[in-house]
NUDO-257194 format. One line per 10 residues: number of its first residue (from 1); their letters; for each residue x, y, z of N, C-alpha, C. Coordinates in nm, 2 decimals, decimal comma. Each point is the difference from the previous one (the first is absolute). Example, Ala and Ser with C-alpha at 12.3 -4.5 7.8 and 13.67 -1.06 7.14 Angstrom:
REM NUDO-257194
1> AS> 1,32/-0,57/0,78/-0,09/0,12/0,00/0,09/0,12/0,00; -0,04/0,11/-0,07/0,09/0,11/0,00/-0,08/0,11/0,08 $
***
This chain:
REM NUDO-257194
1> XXXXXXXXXX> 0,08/-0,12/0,00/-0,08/0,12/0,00/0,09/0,13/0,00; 0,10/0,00/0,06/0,07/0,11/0,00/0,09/0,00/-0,12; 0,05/-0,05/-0,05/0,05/-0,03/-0,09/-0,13/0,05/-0,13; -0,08/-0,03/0,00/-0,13/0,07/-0,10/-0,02/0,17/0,03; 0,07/0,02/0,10/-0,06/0,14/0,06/0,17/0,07/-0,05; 0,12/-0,09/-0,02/0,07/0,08/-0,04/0,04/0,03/-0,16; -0,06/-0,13/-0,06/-0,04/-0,01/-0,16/-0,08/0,11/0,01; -0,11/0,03/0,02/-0,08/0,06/-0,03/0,04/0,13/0,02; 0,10/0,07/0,11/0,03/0,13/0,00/0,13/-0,02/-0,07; 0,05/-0,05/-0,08/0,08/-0,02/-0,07/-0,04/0,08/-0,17 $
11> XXXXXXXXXX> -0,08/-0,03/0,00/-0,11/-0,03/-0,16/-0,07/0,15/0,04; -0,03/0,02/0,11/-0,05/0,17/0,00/0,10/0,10/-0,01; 0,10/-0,05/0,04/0,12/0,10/-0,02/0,04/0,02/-0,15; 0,00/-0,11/-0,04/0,05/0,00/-0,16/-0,12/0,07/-0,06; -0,12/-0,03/0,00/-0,08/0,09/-0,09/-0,01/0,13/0,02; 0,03/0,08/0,15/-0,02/0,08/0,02/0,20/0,07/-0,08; 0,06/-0,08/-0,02/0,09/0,08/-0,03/0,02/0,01/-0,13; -0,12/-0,07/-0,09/-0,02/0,00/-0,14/-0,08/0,15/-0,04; -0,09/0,04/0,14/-0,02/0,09/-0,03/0,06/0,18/0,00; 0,16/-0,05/0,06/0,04/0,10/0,02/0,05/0,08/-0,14 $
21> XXXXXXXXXX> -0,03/0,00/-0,11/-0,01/0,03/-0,10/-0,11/0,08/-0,05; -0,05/0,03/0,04/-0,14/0,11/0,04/0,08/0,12/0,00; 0,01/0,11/-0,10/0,01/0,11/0,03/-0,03/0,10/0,10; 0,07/0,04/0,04/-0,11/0,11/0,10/0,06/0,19/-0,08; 0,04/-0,06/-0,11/0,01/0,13/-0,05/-0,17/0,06/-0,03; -0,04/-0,05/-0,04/-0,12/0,05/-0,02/-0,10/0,07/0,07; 0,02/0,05/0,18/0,02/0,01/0,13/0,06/0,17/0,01; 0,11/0,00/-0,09/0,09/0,15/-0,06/-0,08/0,09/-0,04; 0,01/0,09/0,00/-0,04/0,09/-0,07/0,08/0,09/-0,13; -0,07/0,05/-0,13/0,11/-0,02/-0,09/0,07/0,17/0,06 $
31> XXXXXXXXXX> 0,14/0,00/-0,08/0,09/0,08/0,05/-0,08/0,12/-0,09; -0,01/0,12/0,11/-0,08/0,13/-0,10/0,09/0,02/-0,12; -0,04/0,07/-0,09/0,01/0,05/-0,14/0,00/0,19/0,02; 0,11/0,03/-0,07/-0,01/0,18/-0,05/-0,01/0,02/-0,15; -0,08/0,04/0,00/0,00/0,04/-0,18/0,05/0,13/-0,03; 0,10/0,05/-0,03/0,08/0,12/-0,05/0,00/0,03/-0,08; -0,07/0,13/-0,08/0,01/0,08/-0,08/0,08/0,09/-0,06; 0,10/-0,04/-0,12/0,11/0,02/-0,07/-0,03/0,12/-0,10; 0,08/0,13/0,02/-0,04/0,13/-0,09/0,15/0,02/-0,04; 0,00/0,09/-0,07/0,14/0,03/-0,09/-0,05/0,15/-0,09 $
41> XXXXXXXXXX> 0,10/0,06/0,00/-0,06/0,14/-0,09/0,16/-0,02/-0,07; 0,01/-0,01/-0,16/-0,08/-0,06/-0,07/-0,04/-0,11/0,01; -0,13/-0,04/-0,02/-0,05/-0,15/-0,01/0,05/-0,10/-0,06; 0,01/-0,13/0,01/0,07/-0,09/-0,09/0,13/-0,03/0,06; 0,02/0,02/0,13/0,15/-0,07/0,08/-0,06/-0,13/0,02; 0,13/-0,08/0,05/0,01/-0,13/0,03/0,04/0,02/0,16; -0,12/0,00/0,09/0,04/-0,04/0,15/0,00/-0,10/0,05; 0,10/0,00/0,07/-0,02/-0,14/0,06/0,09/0,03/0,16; -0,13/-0,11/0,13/0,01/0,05/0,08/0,12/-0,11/0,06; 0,08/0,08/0,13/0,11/-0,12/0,03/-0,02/-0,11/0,10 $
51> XXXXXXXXXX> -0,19/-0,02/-0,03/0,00/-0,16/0,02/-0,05/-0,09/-0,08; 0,04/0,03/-0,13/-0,02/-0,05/-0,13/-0,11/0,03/-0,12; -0,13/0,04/0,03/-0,11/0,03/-0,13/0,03/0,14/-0,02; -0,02/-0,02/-0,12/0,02/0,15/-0,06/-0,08/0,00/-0,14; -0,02/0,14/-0,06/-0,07/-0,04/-0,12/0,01/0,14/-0,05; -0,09/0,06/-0,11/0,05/0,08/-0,08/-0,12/0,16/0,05; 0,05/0,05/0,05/-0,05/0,16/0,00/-0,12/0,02/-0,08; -0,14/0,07/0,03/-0,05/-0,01/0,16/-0,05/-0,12/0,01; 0,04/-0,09/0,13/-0,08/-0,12/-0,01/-0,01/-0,05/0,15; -0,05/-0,09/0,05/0,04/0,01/0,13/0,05/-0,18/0,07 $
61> XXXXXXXXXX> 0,05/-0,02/0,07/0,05/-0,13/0,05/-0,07/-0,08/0,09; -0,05/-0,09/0,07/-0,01/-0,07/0,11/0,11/-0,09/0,05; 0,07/0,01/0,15/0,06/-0,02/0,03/0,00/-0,10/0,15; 0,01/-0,06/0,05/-0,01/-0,07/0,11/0,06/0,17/0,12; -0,09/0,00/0,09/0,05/0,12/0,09/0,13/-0,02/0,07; 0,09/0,08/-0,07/0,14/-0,04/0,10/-0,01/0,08/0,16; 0,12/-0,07/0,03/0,05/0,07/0,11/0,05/0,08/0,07; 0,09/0,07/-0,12/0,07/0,09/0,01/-0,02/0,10/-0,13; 0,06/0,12/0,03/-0,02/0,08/-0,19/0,06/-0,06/-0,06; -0,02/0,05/-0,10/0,07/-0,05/-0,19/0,00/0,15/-0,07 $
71> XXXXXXXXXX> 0,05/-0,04/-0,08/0,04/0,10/-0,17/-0,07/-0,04/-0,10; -0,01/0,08/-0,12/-0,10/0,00/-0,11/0,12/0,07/-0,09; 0,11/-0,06/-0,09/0,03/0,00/-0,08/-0,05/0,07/-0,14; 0,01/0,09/-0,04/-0,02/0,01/-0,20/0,12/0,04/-0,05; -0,08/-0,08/-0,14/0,16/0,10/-0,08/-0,12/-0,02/-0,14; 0,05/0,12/-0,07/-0,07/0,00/-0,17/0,10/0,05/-0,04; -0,01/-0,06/-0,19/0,09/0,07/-0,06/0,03/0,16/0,00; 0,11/0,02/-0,03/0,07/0,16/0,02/-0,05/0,05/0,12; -0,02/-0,04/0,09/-0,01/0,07/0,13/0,08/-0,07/0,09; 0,03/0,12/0,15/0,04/-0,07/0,11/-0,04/-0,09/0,05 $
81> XXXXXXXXXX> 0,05/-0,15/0,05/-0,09/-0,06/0,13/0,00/0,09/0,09; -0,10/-0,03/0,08/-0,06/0,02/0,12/-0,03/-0,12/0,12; -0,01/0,06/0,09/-0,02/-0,14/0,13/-0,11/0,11/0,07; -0,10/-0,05/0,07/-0,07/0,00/0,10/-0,04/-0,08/0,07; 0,05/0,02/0,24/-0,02/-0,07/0,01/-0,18/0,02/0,10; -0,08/-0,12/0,06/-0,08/-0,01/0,04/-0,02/-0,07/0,07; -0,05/0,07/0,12/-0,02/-0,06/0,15/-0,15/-0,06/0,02; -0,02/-0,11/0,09/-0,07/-0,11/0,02/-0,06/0,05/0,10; -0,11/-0,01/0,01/-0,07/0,04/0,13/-0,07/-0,07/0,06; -0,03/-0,08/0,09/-0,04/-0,09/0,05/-0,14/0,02/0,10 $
91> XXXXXXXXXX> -0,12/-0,05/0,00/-0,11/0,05/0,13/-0,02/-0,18/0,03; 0,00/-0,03/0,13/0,00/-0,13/0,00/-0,11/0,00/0,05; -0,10/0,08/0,03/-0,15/-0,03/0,00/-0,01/-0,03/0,14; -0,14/-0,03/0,01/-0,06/-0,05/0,14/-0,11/-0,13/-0,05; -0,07/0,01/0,10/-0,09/-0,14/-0,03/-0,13/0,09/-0,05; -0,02/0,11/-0,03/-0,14/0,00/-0,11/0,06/0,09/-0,13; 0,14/0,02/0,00/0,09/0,03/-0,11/0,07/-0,10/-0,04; 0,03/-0,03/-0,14/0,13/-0,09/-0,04/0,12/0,05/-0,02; 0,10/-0,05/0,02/0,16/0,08/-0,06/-0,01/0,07/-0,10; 0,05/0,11/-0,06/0,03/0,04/-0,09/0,13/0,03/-0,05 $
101> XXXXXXXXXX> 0,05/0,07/-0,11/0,14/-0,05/-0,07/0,00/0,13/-0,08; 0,06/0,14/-0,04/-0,04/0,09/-0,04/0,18/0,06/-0,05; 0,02/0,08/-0,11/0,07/0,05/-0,06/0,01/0,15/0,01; 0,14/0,05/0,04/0,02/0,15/-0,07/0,11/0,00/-0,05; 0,00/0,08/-0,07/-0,14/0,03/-0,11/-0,04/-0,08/-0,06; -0,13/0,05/-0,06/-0,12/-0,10/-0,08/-0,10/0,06/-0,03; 0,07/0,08/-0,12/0,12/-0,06/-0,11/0,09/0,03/-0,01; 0,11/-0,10/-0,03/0,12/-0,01/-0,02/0,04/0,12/-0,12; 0,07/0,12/0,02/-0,05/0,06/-0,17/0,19/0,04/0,05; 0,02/0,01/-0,15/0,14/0,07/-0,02/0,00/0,06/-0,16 $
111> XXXXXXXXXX> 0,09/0,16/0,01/-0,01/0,07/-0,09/0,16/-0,03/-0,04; 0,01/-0,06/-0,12/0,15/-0,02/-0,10/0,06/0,08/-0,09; 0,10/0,05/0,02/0,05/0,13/0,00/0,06/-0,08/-0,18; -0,01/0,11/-0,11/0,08/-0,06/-0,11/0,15/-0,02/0,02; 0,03/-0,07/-0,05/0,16/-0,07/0,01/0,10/0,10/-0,05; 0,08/0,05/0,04/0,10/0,07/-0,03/0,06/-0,01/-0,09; 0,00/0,05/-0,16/0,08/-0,05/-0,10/0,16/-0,03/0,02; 0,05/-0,11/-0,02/0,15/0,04/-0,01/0,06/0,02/-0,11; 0,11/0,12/0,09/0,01/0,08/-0,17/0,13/-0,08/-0,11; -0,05/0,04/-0,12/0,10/-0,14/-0,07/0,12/0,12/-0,01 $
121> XXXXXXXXXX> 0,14/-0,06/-0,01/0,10/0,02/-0,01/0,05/-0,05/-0,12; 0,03/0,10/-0,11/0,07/-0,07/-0,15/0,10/-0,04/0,03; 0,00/-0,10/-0,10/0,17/-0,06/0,00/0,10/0,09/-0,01; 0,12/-0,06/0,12/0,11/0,06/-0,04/0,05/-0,02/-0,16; 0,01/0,09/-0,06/0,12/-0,03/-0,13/0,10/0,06/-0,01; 0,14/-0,01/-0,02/0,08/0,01/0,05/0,04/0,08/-0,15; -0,01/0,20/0,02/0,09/0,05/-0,14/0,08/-0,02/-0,08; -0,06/0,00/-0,13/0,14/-0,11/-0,11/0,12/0,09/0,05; 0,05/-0,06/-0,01/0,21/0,08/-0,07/0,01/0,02/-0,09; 0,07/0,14/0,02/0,02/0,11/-0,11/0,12/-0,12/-0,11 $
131> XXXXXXXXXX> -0,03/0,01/-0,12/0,09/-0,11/-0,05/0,13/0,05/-0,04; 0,11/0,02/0,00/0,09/-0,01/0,01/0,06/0,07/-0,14; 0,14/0,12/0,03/-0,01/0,01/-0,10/0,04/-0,04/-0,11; -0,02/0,00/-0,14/0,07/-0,09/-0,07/0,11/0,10/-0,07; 0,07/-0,10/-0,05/0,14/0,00/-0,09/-0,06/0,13/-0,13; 0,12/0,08/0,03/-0,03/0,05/-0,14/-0,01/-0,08/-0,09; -0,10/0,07/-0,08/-0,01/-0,04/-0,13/0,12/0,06/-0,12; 0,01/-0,08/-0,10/0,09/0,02/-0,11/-0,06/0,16/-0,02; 0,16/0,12/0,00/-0,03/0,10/-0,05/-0,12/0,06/-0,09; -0,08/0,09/0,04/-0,08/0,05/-0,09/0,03/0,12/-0,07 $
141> XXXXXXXXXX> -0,05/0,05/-0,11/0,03/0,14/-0,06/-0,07/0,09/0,05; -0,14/-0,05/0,12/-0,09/0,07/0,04/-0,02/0,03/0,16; 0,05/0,10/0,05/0,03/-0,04/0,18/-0,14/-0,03/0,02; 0,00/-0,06/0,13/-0,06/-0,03/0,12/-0,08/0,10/0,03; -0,09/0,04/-0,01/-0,13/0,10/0,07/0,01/-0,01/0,12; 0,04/-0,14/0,10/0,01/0,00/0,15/0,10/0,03/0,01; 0,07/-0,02/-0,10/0,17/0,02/0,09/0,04/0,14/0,09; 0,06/0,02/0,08/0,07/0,11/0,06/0,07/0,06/-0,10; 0,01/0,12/-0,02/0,11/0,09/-0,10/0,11/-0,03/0,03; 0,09/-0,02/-0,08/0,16/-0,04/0,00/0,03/0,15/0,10 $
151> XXXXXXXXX> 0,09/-0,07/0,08/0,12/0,12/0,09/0,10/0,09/-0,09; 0,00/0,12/0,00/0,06/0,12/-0,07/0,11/-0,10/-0,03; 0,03/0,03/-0,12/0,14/-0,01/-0,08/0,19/0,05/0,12; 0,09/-0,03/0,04/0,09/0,08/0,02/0,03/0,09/-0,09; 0,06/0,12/0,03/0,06/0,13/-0,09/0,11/-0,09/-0,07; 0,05/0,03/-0,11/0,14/-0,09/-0,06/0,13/0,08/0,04; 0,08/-0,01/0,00/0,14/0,09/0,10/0,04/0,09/-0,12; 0,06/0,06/0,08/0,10/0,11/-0,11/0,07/-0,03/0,01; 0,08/0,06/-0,17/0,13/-0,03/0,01/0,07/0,08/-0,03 $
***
């Protein structure tokens, strides 16, 4: 008989630990959500926040509520990036309130300054050389238009 009483709490144990596979996540409640609204002047940046979603100006994100602040990244062509960042605000409610999860700013907006041309620099080229002068040429009957005027003659001596 006792031996039936320890079979038998034997076999309850085991099914009871078959059911330890029962989630009790379900028991959780899901983690709040912020949804962030993404502005840009000019429109058409690529933001993206520094805890991963991002998308394209004006648009807005949902994000699991962090913990701490974050940044909001843009950059569009020919303009500066920019960063902004944004603080998390937390109301942990009471019992005929629920938690809440709240952003500043909201909206996220940044103004992008146009990009600074950089200024082009022509190539160095390096001034030909003057070429060199050449060899007289075989006497002419006709001077030289550049030439220098011949140096005065000497007087011839007396005699």
């Amino acid at each position: 008989m006792v031996m039936r009483r320890v079979l038998a709490s034997a076999i309850a144990a085991v099914s009871l630990a078959g059911c330890s596979s029962v989630s009790w996540d379900m028991f959780k409640s899901t983690p709040p959500t912020v949804q962030v609204q993404l502005e840009s002047s000019p429109p058409g940046a690529d933001a993206v926040t520094s805890l991963g979603p991002g998308c394209k100006t004006p648009c807005s994100v949902t994000i699991p509520a962090p913990d701490a602040p974050f940044t909001v990244s843009y950059a569009l062509n020919k303009h500066q990036p920019a960063s902004v960042p944004v603080n998390v605000i937390k109301n942990p409610g009471d019992f005929s309130t629920p938690a809440t999860v709240t952003t500043d700013p909201n909206p996220v907006f940044a103004q992008l300054a146009p990009a600074i041309p950089k200024q082009v620099r022509k190539p160095h080229r390096p001034k030909p050389k003057k070429p060199a002068a050449a060899a007289p040429a075989a006497a002419s009957p006709f001077p030289d238009p550049n030439a220098a005027p011949p140096p005065p003659a000497a007087p011839a001596p007396k005699l």
